[in-house]
N, C-alpha and C positions, 0 to 999 in steps of 0.2 A: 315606646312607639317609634321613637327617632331611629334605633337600633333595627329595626326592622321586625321585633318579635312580637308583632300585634296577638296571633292567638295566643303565646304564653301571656302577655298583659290583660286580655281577654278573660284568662284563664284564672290567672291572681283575682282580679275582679269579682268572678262569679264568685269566689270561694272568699272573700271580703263581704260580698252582700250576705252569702249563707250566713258565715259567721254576725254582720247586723244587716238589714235590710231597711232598715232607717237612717241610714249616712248618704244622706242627699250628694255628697264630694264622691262617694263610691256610684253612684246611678248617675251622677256629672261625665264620671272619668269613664265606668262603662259605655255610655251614649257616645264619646269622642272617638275613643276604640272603635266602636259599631262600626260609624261614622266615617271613619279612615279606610275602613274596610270595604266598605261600600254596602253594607246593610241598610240599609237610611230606616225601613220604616223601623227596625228596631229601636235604631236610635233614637228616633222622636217619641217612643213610647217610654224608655228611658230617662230621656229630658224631662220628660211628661212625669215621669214617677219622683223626678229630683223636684222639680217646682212645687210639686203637691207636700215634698217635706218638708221646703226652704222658699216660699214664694218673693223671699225680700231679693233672692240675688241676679244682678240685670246680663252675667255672662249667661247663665241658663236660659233667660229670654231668647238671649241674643242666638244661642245656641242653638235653639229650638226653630228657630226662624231662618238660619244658614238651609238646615235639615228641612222645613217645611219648603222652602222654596227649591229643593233639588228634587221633590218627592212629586209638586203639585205646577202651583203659579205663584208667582210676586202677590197675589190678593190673601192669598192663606198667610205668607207669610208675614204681614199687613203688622196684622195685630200684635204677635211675637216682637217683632221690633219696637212695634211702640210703646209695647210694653216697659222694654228694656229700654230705650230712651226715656219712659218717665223716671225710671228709679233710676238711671244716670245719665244726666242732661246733658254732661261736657263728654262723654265720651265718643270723640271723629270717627269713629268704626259703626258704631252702631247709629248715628247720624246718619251717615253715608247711604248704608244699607237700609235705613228706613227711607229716610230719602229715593232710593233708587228704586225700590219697592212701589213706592206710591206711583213713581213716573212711569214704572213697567205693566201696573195694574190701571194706568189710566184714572188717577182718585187726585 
């Protein structure tokens, strides 16, 4: 992605998921891609298919919630963050953004 070549990384990915479609890190890394590209809702669908295989990991929250709040408002992405702030409590990023969330959404 840093390199600039988002659709051949795009491109790796899909042909990663054909080959498994259950590696929640390949539906992570596809959603980022989206993501960068400016696809949002894919990406949140993406997200959304990595949490359904890996619901324990709090970047995926966190991820999901970056995405929902570019897609929607600070109240959608509400939950996503806090999510991700329960399963990692000391992480300042995801504090923040829950944080700013709540103040944006007025809660």
């Amino acid at each position: 992605l840093f390199s600039g070549k988002k659709q051949e990384a795009l491109n790796f990915l899909k042909r990663a998921l054909l080959i498994d479609s259950s590696d929640f890190q390949s539906w992570a890394n596809y959603g980022v891609t989206l993501q960068d590209m400016g696809v949002s809702n894919a990406a949140r669908t993406s997200y959304e298919k990595a949490i359904c295989l890996n619901a324990g990991v709090p970047l995926l929250y966190f991820n999901l919630g970056v995405c929902i709040a570019s897609l929607e408002s600070p109240v959608a992405a509400v939950m996503s963050y806090k999510r991700a702030a329960h399963l990692d409590p000391v992480d300042s990023l995801t504090q923040t953004n829950f944080g700013n969330s709540l103040k944006l959404a007025n809660m």
